[in-house]
N, C-alpha and C positions, 0 to 999 in steps of 0.2 A: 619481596622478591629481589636478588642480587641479580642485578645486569652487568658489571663489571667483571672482564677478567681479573685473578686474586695473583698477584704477581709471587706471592708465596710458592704457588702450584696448587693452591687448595681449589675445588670445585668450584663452578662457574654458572652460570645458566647460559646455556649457547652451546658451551664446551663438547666437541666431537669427541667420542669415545672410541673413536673407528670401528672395525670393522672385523671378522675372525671366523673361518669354517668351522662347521661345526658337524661333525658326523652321529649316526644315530646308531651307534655301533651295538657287539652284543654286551660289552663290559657297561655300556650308560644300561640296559635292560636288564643285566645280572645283578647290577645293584638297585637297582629301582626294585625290582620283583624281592629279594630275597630282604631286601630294608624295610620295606613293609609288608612281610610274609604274606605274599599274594600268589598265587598259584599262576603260573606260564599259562596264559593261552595254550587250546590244541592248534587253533589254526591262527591261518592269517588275519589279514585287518589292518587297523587303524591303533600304531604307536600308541602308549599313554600320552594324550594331549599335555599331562605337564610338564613332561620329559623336555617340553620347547626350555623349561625355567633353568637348562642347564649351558643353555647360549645365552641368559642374561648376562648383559655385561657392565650391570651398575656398579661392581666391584671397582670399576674402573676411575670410578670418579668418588672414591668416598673421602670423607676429610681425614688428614693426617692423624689425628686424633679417633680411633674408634672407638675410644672409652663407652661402653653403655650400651653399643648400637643395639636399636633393634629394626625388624620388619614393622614396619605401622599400615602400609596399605599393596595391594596387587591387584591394578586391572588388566584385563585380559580381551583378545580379540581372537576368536579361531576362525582362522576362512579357510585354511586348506588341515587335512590328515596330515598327521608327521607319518612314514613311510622308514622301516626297518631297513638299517641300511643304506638309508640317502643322505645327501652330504649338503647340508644347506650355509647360507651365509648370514653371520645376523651382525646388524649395525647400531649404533646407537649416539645416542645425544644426553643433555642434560636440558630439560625440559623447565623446571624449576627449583629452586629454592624457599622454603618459607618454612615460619617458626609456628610452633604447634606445644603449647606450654613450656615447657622449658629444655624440648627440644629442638634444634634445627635438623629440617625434612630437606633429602636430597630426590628431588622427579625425576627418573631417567625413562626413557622408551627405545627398549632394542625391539628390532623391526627383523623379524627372521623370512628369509626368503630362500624358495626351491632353485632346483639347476634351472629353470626357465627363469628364473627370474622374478615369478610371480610371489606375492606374499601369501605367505601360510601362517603366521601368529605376530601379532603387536602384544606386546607386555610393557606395560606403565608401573616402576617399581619406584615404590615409597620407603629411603631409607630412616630412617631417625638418627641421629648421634647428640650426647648430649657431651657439647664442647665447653660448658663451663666447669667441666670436672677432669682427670687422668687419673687419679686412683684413688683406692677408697672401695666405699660397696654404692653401685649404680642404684638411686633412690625409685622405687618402681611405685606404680600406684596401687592401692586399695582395690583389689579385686572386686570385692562390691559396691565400689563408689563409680565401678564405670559405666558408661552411659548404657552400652551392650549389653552389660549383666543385670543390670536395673529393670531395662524396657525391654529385651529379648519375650517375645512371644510365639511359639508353634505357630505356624501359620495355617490356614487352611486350603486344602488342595491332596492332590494324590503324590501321596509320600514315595518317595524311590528306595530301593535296597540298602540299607546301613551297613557301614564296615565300624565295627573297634577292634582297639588294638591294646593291648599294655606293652607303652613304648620301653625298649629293654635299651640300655647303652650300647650292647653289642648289634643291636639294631641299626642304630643311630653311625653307627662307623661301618656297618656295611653300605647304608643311603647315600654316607657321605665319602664314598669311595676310599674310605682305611687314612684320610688324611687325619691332622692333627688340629682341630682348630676348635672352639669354643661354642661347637653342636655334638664335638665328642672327647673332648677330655677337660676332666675336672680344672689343669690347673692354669689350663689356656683358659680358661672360662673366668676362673679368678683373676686374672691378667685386666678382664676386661668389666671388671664387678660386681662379676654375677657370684652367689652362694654356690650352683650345683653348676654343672652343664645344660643348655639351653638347646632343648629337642628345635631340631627346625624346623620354622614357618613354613619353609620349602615341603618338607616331611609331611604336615599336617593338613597342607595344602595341596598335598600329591592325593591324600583319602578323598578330600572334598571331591577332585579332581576324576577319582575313580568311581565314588559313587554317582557322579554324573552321567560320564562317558558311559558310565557302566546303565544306568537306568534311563539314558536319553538316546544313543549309538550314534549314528551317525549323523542325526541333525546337528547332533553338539558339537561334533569337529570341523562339522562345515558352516558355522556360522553364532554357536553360542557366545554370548558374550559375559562377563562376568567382574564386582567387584569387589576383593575380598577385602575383610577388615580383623588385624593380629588384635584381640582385644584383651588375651591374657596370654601368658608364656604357661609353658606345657615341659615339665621337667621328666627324667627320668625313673621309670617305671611307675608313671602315672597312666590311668586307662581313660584315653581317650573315646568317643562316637564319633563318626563322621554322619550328617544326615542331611536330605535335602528334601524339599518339597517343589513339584510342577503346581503353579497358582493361579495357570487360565490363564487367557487371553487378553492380555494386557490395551487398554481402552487407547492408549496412545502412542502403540506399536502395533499396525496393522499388520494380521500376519502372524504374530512371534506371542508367543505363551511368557510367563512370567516362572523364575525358578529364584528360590530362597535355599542356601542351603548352611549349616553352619558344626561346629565340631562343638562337643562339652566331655566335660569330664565327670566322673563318676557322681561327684558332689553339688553338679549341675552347674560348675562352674562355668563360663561360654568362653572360648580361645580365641576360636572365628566364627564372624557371622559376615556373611555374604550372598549380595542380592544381584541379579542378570535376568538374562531372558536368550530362549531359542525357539526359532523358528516354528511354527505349529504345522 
């Protein structure tokens, strides 16, 4: 764990990230729906709960060096609906630092809160960067050497609605609002040592995301908890599942039911696997 501020400017553990409004406007919705060709609601409701992942503001603290980065971990806390249209505050800090084979992990927690004030979503985001490299091709691991891919098991329990998708790049630059960065152009992506373009964790975690809210409703946004783990990268025009499983009532959360939920790919490859629980 670093406790010292890095007189460089590089990341810190302490380090304020401040502070920044964030609107839920219809351009965050138009690319949300149409990035991963999801059909508009007829009516109202309750925002896409991941849609909070677009006031994350880890971005704010990452090292000079982003050679390699990846997503490695996202926990989440929903207490309140995100609400179309409203204009919330989100804050954050830098929570930890710590090394994880031969990457160094950046913890941040932005704290998003309503016009009252009250909190509506904690997000605990886990960057990776591996800073003993700048260029070159980013050394990734053995897709079946990972622990996720090895031991992932179905669980048992009552399965909810699955979404897949074959993620297209023109997908992938509608999600990511038509910017240029290294989830939708090739040669930003080589910049940073990747072979192809690197679909985003955001992206993959937005289906988990859906098939929740979508199969849980309203419990999930008022109180699901959730925490995901990036276990393989997900290129373009590869066909993703996103899937999750309700696993009963969990012996040491009175109360709250247990949810597993995780994405693979066609080849049974697993990207994400992610365990939580909501309210019963």
């Amino acid at each position: 764990m670093v406790r010292e501020a890095n007189k460089t400017g590089e990341p810190f553990v302490g380090m304020d990230l401040g502070s920044a409004e964030f609107e839920l406007d219809q351009r965050a919705l138009d690319d949300y729906f149409a990035g991963l060709e999801l059909s508009r609601p007829s009516t109202g409701g309750a925002a896409p709960c991941m849609l909070a992942n677009n006031a994350d503001l880890s971005a704010r603290g990452g090292f000079s060096n982003g050679f390699g980065n990846l997503w490695l971990r996202q926990e989440w806390d929903f207490q309140r609906p995100l609400a179309v249209g409203a204009t919330y505050v989100a804050s954050a800090a830098i929570e930890d630092i710590y090394e994880r084979r031969a990457r160094t992990v950046v913890l941040s927690e932005t704290t998003l809160r309503d016009a009252s004030g009250e909190v509506a979503v904690v997000q605990r985001h886990h960057q990776s960067f591996v800073l003993s490299q700048s260029s070159g091709e980013a050394v990734l691991r053995d897709p079946k050497k990972k622990e996720g891919a090895r031991s992932f098991e179905v669980p048992a329990g009552d399965e909810l609605p699955s979404i897949e998708r074959a993620v297209s790049l023109e997908m992938c630059g509608q999600f990511f609002h038509g910017r240029k960065n290294y989830h939708t152009d090739k040669e930003a992506s080589a910049e940073l040592g990747f072979r192809d373009v690197v679909v985003g964790g955001k992206m993959t975690m937005s289906m988990v995301g859906e098939v929740l809210q979508g199969g849980l409703g309203s419990s999930w946004v008022n109180g699901g908890k959730l925490l995901v783990k990036f276990t393989n990268i997900v290129w373009p025009n590869e066909t993703v599942r996103a899937r999750a499983v309700r696993t009963g009532p969990l012996a040491d959360e009175a109360g709250r039911d247990g949810v597993v939920a995780w994405v693979e790919k066609e080849d049974g490859t697993i990207c994400i696997v992610a365990e939580g629980s909501v309210g019963g």
